[in-house]
N, C-alpha and C positions, 0 to 999 in steps of 0.2 A: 391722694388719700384725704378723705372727707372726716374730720374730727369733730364730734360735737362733747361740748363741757359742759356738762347739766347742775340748773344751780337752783340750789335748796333756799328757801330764808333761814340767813347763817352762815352760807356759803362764806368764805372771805381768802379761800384761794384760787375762785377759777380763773381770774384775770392773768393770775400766774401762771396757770397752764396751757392757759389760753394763747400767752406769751408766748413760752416753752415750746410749746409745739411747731408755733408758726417758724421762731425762729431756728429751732435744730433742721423741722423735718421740709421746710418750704411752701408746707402745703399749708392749707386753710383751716381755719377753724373755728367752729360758730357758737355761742350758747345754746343752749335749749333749759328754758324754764321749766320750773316743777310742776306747771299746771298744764304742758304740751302730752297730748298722747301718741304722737307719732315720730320714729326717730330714722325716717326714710330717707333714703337716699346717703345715709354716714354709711363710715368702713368701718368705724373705732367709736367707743364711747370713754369717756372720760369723767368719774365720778370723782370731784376732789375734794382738800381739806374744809375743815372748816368746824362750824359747830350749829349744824342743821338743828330749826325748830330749838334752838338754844341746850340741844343736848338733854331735853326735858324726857322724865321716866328712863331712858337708856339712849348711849350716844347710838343715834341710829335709826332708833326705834321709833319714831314718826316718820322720820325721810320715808320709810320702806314704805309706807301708805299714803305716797305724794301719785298723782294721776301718771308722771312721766313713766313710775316704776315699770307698771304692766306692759309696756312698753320695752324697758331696758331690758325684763328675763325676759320677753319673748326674739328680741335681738341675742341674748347672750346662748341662749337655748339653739337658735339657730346657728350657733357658731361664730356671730361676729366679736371682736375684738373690744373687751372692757378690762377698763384697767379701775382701780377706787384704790385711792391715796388718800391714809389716814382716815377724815371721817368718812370718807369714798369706803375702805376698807372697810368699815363696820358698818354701815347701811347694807353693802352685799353681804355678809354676814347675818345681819337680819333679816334679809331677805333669805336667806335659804340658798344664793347661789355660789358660796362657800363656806365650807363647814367651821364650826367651832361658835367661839364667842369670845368677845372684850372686856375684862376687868380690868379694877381701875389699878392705877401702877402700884406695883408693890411697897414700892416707895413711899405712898401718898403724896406724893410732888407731881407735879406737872413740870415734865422735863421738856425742853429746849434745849439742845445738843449737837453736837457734830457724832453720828455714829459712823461705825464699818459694817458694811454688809460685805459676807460671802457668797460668790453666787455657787447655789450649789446644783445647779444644773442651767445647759444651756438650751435646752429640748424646750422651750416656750417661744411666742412669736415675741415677749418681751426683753425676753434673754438673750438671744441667739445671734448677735455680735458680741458675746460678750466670752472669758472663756469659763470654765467647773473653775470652783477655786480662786477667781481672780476677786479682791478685794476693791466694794468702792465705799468713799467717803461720802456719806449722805446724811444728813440733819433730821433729826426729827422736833416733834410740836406737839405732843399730847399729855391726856391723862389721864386715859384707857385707853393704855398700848399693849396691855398684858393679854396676852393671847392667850388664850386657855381651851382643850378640847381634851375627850378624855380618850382613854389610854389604846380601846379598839380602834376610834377614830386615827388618834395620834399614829397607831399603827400602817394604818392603810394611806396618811402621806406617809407614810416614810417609803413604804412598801411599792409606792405608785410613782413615787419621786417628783412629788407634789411639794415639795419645802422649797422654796427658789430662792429664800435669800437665809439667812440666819446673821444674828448679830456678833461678832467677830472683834478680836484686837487686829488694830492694823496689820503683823504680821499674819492674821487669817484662824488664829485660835478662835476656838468658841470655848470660853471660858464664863463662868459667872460675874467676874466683873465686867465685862464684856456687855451683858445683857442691862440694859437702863429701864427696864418695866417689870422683869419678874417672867416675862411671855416662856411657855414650857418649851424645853429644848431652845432656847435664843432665837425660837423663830419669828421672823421683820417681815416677811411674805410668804404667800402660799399662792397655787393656782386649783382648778379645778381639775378633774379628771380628763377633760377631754382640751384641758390647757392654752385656753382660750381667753379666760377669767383671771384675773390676778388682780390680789388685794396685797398691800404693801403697807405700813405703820411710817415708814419714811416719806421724805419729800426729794421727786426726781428735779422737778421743779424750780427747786431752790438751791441746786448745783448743776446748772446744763448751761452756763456763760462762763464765764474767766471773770468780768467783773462782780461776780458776786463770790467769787474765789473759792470755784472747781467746775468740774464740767462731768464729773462723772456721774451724775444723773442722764446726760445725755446717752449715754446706751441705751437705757429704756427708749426711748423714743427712735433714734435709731433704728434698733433692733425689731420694732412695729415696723416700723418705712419700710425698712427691707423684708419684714416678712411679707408686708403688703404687695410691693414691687412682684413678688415673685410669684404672689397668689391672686390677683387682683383678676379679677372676673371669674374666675373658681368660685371663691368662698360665697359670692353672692347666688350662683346658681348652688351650690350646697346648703346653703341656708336657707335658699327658697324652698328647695326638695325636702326639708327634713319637717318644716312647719307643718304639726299636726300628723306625721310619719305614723300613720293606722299600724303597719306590718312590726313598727318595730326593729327594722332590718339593720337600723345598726344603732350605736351610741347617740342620745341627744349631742349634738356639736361637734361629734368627731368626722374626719374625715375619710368616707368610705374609701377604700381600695383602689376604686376601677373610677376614681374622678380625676384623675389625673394632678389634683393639687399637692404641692411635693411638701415634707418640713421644712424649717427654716434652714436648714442646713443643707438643703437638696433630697432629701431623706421621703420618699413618696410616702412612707405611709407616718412621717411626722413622728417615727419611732427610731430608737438605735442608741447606739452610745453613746453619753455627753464629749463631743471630738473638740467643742470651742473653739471650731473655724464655722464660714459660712462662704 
């Protein structure tokens, strides 16, 4: 699995991820600067924290018009695998490849924390060692983490089962104290419809070793490997076929029927009940 960490001026977490990755998933993993237009030859992209263009006019809101972007939607459109942690999160967001938008925390603080996430579904290539329900302990670093979209939106994740993580007490309650930004319904992550895209407020990052004391970030990355492992030379010829798709024939990034690329879980058409095995 070919990872690239695309890095903004401001960037100040892709070394961490960069880490991260090599060290959970074995594989490689490379920069790609904000001024590259081509992100050929990766499986996965990786937009991470930080404070892009100094978080000037809206956190996000210049990354989105760096030269790599046109680039990243036309990869994530075709299906391949982006992830965007924290300001990673709200650059795809300004960009249009997941819905809603970031306010600043409720709180007015800029909180640094140990949070829990819920996962509340396994049906994603990010999730999918992981099981429904199972609680991880994962840190956040911001100060627009408040996730805000309105109520028809808010409807159709819920409806699509597009919320993938929500903010939680250890025991797994989503509760108000619970939530450290104000984000509607306690949601910490969401994906796209064709669940491909995930945006996340937390850091997997900075829980995927024991010496930095936890390791449960490391599912994410995991749960990529193995979606990889399973899909690997599918999802490239899927992504090639779908570039610029005249007919329409199916979902931008979903995975047509008759390609034989199965979900994370064995599931051909990446559909079915959250079961939290793989």
């Amino acid at each position: 699995m070919r990872v690239g960490v695309v890095v903004f001026p401001g960037s100040n977490c892709d070394a961490d991820v960069k880490h991260a990755v090599e060290v959970v998933t074995g594989h490689p993993a490379r920069f790609i600067w904000h001024r590259e237009t081509s992100v050929d030859g990766l499986d996965c992209l990786v937009l991470p924290g930080g404070f892009s263009y100094g978080d000037y006019l809206r956190t996000g809101a210049i990354a989105r018009f760096s030269p790599v972007m046109q680039a990243v939607e036309t990869f994530a459109r075709s299906g391949g695998l982006v992830l965007g942690i924290c300001n990673g999160f709200q650059i795809l967001l300004e960009a249009g490849l997941l819905p809603g938008a970031m306010q600043t925390n409720n709180v007015m603080q800029f909180r640094c924390q140990e949070t829990y996430l819920r996962v509340e579904t396994v049906n994603t290539p990010f999730t999918c060692l992981a099981q429904t329900g199972q609680v991880l302990k994962i840190p956040i670093a911001h100060g627009a983490g408040n996730y805000y979209v309105d109520q028809a939106t808010l409807a159709e994740l819920n409806g699509n089962n597009q919320v993938v993580f929500r903010y939680a007490t250890p025991a797994g309650d989503v509760t108000a104290q619970a939530n450290p930004n104000g984000s509607v319904e306690n949601i910490a992550g969401i994906c796209n419809r064709e669940r491909n895209v995930l945006g996340m407020m937390p850091h997997p990052e900075r829980c995927a070793e024991s010496i930095l004391g936890g390791t449960d970030g490391q599912v994410i990355f995991r749960s990529m490997l193995a979606w990889w492992t399973e899909n690997r030379g599918v999802a490239l010829a899927i992504g090639t076929a779908m570039v610029g798709d005249p007919a329409g024939a199916h979902p931008t990034g979903a995975v047509p029927a008759d390609s034989g690329a199965k979900g994370c879980c064995g599931r051909r058409d990446g559909k079915g009940g959250d079961r939290g095995e793989c």
